[in-house]
Rosetta silent file (secondary structure, phi, psi, omega in degrees, C-alpha in Angstrom):
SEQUENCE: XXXXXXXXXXXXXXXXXXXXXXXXXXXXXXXXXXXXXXXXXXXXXXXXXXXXXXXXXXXXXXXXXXXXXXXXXXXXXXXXXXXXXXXXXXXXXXXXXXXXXXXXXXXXXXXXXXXXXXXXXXXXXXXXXXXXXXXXXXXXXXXXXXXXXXXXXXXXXXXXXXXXXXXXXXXXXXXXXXXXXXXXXXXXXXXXXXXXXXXXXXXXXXXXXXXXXXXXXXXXXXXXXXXXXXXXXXXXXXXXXXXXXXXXXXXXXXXXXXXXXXXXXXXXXXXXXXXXXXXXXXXXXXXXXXXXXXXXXXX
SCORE:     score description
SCORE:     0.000 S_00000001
   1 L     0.000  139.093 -174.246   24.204  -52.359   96.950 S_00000001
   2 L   -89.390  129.129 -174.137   21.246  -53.016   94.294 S_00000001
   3 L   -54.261  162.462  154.657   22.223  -51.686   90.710 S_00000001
   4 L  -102.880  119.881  160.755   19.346  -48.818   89.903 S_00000001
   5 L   -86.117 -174.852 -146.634   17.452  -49.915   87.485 S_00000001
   6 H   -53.744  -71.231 -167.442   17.264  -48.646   83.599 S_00000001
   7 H   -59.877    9.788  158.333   13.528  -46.626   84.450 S_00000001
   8 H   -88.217  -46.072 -171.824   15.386  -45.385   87.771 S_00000001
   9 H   -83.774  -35.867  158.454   17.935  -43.493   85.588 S_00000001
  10 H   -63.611  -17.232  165.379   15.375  -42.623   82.743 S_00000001
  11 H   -75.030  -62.325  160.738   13.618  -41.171   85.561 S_00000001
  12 H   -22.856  -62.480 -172.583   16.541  -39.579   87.057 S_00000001
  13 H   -79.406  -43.998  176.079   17.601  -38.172   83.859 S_00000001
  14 H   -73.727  -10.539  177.808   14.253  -36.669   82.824 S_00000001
  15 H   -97.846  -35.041  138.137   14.295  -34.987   86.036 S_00000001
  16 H   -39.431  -76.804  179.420   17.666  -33.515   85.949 S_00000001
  17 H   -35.596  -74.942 -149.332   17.309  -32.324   82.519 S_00000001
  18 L   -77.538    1.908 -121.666   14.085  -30.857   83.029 S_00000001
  19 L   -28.888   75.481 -169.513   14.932  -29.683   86.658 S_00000001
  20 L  -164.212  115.246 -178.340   11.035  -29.314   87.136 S_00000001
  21 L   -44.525  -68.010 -157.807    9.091  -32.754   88.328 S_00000001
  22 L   -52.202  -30.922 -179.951    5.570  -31.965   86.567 S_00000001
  23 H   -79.901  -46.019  169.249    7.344  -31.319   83.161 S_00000001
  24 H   -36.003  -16.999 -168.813    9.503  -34.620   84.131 S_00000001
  25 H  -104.395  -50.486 -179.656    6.432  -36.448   84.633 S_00000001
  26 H   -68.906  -33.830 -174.616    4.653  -35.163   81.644 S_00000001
  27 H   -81.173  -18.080  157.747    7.875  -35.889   79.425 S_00000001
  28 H   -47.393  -55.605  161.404    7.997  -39.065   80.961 S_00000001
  29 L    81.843   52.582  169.822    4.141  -39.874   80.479 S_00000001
  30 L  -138.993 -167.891  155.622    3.395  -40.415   84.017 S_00000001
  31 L  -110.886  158.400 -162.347    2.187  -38.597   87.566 S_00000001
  32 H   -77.330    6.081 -162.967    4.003  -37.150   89.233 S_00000001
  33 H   -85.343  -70.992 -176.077    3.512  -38.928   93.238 S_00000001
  34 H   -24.473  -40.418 -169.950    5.177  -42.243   91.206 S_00000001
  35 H   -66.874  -27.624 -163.773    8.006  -40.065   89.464 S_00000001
  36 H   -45.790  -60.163 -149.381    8.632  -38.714   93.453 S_00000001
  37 H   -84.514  -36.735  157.234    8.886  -42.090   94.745 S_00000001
  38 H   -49.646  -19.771  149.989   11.641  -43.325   92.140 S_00000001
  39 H   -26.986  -71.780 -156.591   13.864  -40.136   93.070 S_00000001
  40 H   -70.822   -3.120 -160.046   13.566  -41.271   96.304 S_00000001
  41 H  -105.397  -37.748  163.701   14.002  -44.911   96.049 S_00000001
  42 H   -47.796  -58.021 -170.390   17.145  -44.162   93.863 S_00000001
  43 H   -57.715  -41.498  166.754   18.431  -41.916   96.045 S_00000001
  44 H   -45.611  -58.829  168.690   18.064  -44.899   99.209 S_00000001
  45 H    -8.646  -62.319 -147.786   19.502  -46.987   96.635 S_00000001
  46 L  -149.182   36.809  157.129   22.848  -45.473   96.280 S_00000001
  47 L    33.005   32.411  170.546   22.801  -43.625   99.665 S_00000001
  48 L  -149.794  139.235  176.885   23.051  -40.237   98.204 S_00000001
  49 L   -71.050  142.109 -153.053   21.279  -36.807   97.592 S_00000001
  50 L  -113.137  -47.264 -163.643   21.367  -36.866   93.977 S_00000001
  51 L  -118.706  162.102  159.365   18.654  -33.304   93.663 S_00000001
  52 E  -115.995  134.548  178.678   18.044  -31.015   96.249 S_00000001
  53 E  -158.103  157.632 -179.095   14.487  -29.627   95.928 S_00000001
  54 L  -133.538 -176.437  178.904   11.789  -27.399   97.740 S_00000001
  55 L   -82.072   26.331 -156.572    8.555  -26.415   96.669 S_00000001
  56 L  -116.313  -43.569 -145.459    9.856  -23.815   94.215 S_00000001
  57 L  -165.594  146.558 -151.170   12.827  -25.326   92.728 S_00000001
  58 E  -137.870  102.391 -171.077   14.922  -28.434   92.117 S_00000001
  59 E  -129.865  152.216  164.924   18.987  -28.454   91.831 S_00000001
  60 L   -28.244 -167.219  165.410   21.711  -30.895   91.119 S_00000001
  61 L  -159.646  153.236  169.972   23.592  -31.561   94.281 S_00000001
  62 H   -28.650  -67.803  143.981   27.687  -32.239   93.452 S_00000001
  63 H   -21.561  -52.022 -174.165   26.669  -36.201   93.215 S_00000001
  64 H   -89.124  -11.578  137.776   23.974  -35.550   91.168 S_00000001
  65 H   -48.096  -79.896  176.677   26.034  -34.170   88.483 S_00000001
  66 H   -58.370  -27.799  151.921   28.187  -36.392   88.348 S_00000001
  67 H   -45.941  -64.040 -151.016   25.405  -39.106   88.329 S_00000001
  68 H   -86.778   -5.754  161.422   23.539  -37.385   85.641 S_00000001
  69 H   -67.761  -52.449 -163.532   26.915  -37.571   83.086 S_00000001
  70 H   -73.689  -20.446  178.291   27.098  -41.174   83.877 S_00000001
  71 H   -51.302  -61.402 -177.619   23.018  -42.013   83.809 S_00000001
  72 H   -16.359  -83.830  170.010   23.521  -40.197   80.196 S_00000001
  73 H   -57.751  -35.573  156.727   26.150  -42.330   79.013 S_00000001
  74 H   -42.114  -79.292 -160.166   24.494  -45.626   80.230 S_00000001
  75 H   -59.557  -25.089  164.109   21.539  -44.815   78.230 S_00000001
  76 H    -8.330  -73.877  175.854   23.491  -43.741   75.392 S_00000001
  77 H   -79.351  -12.308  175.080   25.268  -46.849   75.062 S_00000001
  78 H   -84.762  -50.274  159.265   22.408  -49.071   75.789 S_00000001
  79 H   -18.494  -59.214 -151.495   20.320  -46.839   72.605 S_00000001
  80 H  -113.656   20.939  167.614   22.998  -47.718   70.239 S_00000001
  81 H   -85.262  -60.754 -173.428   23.370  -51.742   71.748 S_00000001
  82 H   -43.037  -48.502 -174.083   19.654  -51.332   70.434 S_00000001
  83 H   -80.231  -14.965  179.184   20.206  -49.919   67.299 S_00000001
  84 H  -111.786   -4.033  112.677   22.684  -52.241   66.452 S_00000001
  85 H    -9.059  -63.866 -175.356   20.711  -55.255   67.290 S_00000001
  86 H   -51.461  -50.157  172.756   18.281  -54.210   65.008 S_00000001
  87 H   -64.945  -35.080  169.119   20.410  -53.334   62.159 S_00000001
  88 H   -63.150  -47.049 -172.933   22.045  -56.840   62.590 S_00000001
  89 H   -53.221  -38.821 -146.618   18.757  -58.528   63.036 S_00000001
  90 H   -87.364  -72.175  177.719   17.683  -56.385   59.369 S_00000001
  91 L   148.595   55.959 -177.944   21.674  -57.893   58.025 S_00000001
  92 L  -123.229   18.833  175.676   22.893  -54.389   57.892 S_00000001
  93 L   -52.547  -49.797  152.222   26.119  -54.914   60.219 S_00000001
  94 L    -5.899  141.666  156.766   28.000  -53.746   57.243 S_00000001
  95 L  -170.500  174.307 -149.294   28.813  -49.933   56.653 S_00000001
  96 E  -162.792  127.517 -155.507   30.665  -48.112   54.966 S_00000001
  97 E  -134.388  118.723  173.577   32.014  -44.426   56.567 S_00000001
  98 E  -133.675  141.104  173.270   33.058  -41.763   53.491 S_00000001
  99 E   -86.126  137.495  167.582   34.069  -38.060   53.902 S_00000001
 100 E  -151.885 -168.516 -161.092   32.644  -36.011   51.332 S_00000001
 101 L  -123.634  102.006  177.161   32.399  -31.910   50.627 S_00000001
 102 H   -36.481  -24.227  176.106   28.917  -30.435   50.876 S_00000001
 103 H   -76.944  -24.023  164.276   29.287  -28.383   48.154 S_00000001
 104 H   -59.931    4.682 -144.202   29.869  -31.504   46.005 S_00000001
 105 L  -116.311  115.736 -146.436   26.737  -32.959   46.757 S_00000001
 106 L  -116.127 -154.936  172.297   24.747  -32.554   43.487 S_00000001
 107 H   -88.122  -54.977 -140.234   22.214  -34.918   41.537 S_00000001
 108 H   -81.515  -34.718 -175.350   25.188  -36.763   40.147 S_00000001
 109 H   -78.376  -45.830 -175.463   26.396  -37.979   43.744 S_00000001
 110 H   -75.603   -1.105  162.575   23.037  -38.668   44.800 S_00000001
 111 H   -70.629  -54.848 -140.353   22.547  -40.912   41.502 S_00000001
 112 H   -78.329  -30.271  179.532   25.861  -42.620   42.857 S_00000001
 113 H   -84.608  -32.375  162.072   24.541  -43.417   46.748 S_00000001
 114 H   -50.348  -49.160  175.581   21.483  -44.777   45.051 S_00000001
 115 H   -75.555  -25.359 -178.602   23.311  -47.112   42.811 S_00000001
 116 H   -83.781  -60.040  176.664   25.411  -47.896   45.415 S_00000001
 117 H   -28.945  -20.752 -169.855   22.349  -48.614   48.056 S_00000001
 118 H   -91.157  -20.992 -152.176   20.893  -50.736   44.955 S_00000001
 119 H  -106.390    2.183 -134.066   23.938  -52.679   44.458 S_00000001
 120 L  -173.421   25.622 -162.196   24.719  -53.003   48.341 S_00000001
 121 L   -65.407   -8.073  176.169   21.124  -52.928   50.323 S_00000001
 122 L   -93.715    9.196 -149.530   22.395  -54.526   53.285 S_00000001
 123 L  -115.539  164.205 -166.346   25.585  -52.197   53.964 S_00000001
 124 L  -123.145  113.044 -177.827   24.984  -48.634   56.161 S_00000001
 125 E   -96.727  105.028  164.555   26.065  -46.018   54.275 S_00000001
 126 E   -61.917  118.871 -169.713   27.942  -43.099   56.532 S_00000001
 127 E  -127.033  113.212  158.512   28.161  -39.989   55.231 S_00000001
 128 E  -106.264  126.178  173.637   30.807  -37.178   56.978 S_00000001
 129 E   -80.658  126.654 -178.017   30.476  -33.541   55.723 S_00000001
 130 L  -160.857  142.628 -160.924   34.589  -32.456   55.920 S_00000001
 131 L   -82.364  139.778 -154.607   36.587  -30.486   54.803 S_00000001
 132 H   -54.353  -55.304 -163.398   39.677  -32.554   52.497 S_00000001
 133 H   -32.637  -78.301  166.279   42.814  -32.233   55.359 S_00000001
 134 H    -4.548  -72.401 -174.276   40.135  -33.171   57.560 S_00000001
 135 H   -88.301    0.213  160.153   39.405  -36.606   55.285 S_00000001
 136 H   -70.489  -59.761  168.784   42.600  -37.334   54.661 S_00000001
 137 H   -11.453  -82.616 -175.655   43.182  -37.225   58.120 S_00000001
 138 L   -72.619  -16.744  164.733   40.831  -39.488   59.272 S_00000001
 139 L   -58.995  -92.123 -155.886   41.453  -41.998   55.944 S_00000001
 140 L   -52.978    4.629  179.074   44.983  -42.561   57.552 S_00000001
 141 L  -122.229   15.672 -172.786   44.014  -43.045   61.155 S_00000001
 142 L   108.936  -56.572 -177.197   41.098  -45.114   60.017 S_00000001
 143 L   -67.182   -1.207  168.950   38.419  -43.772   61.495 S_00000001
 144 L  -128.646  150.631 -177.060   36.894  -43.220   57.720 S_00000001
 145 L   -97.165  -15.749  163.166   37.131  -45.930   54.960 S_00000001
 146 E  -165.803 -175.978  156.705   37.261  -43.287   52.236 S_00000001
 147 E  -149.268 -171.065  178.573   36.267  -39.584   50.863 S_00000001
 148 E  -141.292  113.485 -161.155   35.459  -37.951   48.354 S_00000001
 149 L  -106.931 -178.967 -174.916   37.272  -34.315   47.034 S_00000001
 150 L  -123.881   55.660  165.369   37.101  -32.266   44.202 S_00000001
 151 L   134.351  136.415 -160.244   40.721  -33.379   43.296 S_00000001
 152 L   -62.851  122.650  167.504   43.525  -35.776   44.227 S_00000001
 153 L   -39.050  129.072 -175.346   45.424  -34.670   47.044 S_00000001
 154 L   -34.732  -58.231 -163.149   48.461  -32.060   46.638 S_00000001
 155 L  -113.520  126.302 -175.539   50.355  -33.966   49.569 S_00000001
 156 L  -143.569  165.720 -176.280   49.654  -37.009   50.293 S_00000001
 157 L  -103.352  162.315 -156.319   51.359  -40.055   51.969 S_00000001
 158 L   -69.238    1.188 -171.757   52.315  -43.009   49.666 S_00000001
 159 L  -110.461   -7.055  168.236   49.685  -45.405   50.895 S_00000001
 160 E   -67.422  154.510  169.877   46.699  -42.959   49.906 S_00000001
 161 E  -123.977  135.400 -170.352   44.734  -44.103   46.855 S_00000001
 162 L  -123.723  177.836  171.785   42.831  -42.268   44.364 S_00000001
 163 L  -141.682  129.440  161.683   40.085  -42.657   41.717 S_00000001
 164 E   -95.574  136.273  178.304   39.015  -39.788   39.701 S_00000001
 165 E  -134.928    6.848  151.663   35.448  -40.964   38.558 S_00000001
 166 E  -176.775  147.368 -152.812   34.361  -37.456   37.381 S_00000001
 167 E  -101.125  171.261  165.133   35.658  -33.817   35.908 S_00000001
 168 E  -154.430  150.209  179.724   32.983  -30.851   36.587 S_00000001
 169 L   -82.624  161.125  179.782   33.951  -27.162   35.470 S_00000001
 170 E  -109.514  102.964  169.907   34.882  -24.659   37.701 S_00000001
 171 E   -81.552  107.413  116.267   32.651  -21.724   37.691 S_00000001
 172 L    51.914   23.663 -161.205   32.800  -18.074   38.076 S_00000001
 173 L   -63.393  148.534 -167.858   30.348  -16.812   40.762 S_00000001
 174 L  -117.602 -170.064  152.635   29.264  -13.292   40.517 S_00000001
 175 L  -113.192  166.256 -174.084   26.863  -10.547   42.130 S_00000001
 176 L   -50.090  -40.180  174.865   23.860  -10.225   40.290 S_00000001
 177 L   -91.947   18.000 -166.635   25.009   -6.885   39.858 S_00000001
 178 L  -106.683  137.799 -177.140   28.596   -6.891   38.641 S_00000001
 179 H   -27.510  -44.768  178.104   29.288   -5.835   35.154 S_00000001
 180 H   -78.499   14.328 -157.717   30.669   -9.235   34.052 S_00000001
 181 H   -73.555  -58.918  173.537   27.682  -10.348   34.771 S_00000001
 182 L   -35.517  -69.613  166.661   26.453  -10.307   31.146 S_00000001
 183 L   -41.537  114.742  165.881   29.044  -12.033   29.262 S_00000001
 184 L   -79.011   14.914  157.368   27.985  -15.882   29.035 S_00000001
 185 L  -158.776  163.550  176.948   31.491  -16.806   29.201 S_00000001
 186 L  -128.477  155.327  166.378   34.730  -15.449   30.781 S_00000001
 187 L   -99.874  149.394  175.112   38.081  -15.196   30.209 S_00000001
 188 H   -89.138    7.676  159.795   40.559  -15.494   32.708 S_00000001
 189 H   -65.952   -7.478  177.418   42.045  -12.296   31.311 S_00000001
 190 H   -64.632  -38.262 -152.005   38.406  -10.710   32.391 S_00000001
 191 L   -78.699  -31.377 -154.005   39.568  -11.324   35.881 S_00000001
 192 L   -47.804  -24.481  176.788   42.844   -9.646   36.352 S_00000001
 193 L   -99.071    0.816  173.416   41.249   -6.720   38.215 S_00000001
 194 L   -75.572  148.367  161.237   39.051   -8.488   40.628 S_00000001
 195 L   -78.155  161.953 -176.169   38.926   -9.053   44.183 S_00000001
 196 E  -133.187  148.552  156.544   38.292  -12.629   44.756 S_00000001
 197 E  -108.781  121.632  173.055   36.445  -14.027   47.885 S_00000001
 198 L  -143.371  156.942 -151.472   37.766  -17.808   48.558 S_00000001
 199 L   -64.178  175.262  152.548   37.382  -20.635   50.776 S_00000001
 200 L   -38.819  135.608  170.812   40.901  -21.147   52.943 S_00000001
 201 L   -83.064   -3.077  167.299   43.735  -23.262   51.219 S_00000001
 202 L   -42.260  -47.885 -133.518   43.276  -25.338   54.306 S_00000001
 203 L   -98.059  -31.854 -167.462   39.633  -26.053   53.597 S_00000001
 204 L  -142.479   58.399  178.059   39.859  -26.043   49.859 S_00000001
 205 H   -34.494  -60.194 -151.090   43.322  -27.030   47.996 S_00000001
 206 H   -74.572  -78.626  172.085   42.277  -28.171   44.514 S_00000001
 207 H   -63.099    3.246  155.476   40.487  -24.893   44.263 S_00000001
 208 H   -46.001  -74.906 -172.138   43.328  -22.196   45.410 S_00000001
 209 H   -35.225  -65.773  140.433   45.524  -24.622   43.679 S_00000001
 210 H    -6.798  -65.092  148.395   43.409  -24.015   40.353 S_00000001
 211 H   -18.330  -89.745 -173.864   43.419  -20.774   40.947 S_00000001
 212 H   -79.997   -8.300  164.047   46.452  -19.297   41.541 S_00000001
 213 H   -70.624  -60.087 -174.672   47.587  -22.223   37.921 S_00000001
 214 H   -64.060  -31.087 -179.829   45.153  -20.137   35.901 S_00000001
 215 H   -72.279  -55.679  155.758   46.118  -17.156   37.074 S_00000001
 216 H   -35.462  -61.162 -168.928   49.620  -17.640   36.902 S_00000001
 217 H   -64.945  -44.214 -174.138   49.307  -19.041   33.504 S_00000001
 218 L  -111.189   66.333  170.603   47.535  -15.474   32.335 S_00000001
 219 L    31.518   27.641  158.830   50.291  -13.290   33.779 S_00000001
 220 L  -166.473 -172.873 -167.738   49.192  -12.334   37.298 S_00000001
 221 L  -118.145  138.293 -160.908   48.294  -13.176   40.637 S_00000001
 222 L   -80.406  145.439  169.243   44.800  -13.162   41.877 S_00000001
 223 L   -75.020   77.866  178.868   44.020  -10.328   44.634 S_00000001
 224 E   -71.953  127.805  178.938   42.488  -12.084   47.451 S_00000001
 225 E   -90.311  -27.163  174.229   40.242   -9.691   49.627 S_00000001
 226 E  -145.465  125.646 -172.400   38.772  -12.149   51.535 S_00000001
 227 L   -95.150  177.768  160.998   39.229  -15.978   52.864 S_00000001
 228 L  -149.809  145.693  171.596   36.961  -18.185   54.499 S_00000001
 229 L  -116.933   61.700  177.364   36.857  -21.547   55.542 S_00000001
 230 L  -147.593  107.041 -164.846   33.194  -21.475   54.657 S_00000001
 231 H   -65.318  -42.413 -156.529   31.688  -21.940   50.892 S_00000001
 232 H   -64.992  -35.579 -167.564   28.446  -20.997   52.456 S_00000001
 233 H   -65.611  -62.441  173.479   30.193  -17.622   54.284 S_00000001
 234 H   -21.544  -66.705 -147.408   31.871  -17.017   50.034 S_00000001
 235 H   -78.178  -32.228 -165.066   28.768  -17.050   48.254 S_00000001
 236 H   -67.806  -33.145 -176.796   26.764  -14.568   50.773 S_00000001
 237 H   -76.716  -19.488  175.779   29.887  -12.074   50.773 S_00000001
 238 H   -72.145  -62.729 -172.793   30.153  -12.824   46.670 S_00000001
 239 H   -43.292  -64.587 -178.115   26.034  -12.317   46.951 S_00000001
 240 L   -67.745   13.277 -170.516   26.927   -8.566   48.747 S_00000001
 241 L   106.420  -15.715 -128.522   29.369   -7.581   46.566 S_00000001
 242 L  -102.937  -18.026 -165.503   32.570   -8.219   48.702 S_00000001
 243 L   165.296 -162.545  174.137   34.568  -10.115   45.413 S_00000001
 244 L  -149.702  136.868  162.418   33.839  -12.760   43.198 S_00000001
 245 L   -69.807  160.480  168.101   34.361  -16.619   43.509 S_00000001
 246 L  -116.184  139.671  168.416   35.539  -19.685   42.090 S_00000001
 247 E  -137.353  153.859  166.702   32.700  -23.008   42.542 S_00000001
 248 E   -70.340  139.093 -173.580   32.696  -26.318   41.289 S_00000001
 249 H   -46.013  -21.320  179.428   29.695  -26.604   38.502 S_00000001
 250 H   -69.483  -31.033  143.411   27.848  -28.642   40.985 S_00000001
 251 H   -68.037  -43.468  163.362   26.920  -25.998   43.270 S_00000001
 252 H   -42.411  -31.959  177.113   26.267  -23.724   40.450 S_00000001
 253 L   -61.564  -33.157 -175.813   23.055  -26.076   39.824 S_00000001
 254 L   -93.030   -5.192 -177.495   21.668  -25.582   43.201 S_00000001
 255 L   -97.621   76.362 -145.935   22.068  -21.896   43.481 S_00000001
 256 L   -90.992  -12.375  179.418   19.231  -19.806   41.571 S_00000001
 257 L  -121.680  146.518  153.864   19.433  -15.957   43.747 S_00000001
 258 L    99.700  -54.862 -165.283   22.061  -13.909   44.886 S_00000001
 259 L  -152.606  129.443  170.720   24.873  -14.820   42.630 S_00000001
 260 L   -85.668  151.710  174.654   25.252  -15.562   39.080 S_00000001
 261 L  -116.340  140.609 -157.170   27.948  -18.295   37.656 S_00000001
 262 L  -146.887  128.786 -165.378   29.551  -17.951   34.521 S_00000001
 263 L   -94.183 -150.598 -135.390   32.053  -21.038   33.245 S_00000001
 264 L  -163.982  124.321 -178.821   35.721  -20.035   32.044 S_00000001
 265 L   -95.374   54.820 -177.935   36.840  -20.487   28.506 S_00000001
 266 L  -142.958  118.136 -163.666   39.569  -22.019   29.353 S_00000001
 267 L   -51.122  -25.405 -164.877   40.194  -26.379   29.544 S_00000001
 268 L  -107.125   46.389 -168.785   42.037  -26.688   32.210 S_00000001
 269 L  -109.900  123.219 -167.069   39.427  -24.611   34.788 S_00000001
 270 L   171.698  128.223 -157.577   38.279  -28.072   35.981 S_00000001
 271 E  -117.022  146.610  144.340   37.792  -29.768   39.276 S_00000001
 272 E   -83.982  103.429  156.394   38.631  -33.663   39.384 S_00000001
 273 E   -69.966   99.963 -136.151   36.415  -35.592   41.366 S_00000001
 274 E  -116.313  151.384  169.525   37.957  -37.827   43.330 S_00000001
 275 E  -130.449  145.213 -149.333   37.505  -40.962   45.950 S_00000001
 276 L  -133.786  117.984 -162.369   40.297  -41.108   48.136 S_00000001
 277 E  -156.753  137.353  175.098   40.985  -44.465   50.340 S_00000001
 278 E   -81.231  127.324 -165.522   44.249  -45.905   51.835 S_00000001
 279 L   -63.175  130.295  170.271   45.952  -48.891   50.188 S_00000001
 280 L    84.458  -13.057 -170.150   45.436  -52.234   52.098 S_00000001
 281 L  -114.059   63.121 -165.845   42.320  -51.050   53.824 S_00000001
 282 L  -132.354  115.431  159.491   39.644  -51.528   50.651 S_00000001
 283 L   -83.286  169.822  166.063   36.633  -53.558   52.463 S_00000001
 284 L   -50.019  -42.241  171.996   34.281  -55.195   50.428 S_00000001
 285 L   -80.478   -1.595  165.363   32.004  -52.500   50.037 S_00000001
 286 H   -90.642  -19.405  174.521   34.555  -50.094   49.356 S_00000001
 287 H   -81.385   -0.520 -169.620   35.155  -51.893   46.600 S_00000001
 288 H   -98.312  -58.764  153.701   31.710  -52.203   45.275 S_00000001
 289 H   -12.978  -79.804  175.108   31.757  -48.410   45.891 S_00000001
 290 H   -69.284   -5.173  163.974   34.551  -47.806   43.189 S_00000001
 291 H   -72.490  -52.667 -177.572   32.658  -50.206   40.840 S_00000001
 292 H   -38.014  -50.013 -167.802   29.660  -47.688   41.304 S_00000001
 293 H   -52.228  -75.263  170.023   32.037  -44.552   40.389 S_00000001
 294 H    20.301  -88.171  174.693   33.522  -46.748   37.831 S_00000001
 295 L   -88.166   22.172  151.535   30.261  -47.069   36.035 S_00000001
 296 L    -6.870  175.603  119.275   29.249  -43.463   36.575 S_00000001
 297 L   175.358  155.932 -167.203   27.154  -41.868   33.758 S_00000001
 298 L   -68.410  151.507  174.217   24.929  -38.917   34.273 S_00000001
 299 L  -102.879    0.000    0.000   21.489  -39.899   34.237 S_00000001
């Protein structure tokens, strides 16, 4: 039996997908008598009805399911033989795979992937948005060469590695409309009567952890009304009213409606920003990496 070739299964596959020739032909950029006769030539090919079709309508057949998973994955894997030909061809075989926390990702980090891209132009810089458990996770099984948290993990196994390369305060989010609104600083003795809406302590240790230490620390325990394991889900129920939050100062910059932030007159309301990497596992470029942090400074 003769392999089907690549423009048999890109054919295939636009025709599946689209289970309609004429749009198959038009996504394709062809007519449609041509697209017909590769169906059909496929189908000789590998001695099975792949579509069943009349002049109304065009379906899969059991085979031609399972064909159209495997077409998929062929082209898939030939697409990213391509792309990484290219990037090799450019010298960019290199990369570099980091976990970070969307809400960290401020002017100051995007000075830091700059400096690193300047210092490092041939290396692929990978970016995962994840939550920390999540990048711990995946530090110790590998699949990431570091991340970056808003504070060194609580639990960690002895072979993690940390950096702190910058502190940012931990602000205060409000409704526009809540009384405490005013005040240009807070106490955490302001607080004692609030509901608070906050992230999960899955999703978000170092602030709970924060948290319930300040809180402690001023004789009570904060009254959560509502978790999430979504900053974005926090600020719209802090934006309605539902409680008030704690964010890192970094997110306060990007956030101009909805909810006001107010910092905490108190030192040790502070997030540590941290890159996070497993011991014995520091490529070259991870290490170039913690020379960027290193030499931080805000621009």
């Amino acid at each position: 039996m003769n392999r089907p070739s690549l423009w048999e299964l890109e054919c295939f596959v636009a025709v599946a997908e689209e289970l309609h020739f004429l749009r198959a032909s038009k996504r394709l950029h062809i007519s449609r008598p041509p697209l017909s006769r590769q169906i059909l030539a496929l189908e000789a090919n590998l001695e099975v009805q792949l579509l069943r079709r009349n002049t109304r309508t065009v379906e899969l057949t059991p085979p031609g399911e399972e064909f159209l998973e495997e077409a998929r994955r062929i082209l898939h894997h030939l697409d990213r033989a391509s792309f990484a030909a290219r990037r090799s061809g450019r010298a960019e075989s290199e990369r570099l795979r980091l976990g970070f926390i969307c809400t960290g990702l401020g002017e100051d980090l995007i000075q830091v992937f700059r400096a690193f891209r300047d210092a490092r132009p041939a290396c692929q810089l990978e970016l995962f948005d994840l939550p920390p458990p999540d990048q711990l996770r995946r530090i110790e099984n590998g699949s990431l060469d570091g991340g970056l948290t808003a504070g060194p993990p609580a639990k960690r196994s002895s072979d993690l590695k940390f950096l702190v390369w910058k502190t940012d305060r931990w602000m205060v989010g409000l409704s526009e409309r809540h009384p405490l609104s005013v005040k240009t600083r807070l106490s955490v003795e302001d607080l004692r009567n609030e509901g608070w809406v906050v992230p999960s302590r899955a999703s978000a240790p170092a602030l709970r952890q924060c948290l319930d230490e300040l809180c402690t620390a001023a004789g009570f325990r904060p009254r959560i009304v509502v978790e999430s394991g979504s900053t974005q889900a926090v600020l719209a129920m802090v934006a309605a009213e539902n409680g008030i939050g704690l964010f890192i100062e970094t997110l306060s910059r990007v956030i101009d409606r909805g909810v006001v932030f107010r910092p905490l007159d108190n030192r040790k309301a502070v997030a540590k920003r941290t890159l996070v990497w497993r011991e014995g596992k520091c490529s070259e470029a991870l290490l170039e990496f913690q020379k960027v942090l290193r030499n931080y400074k805000p621009g």
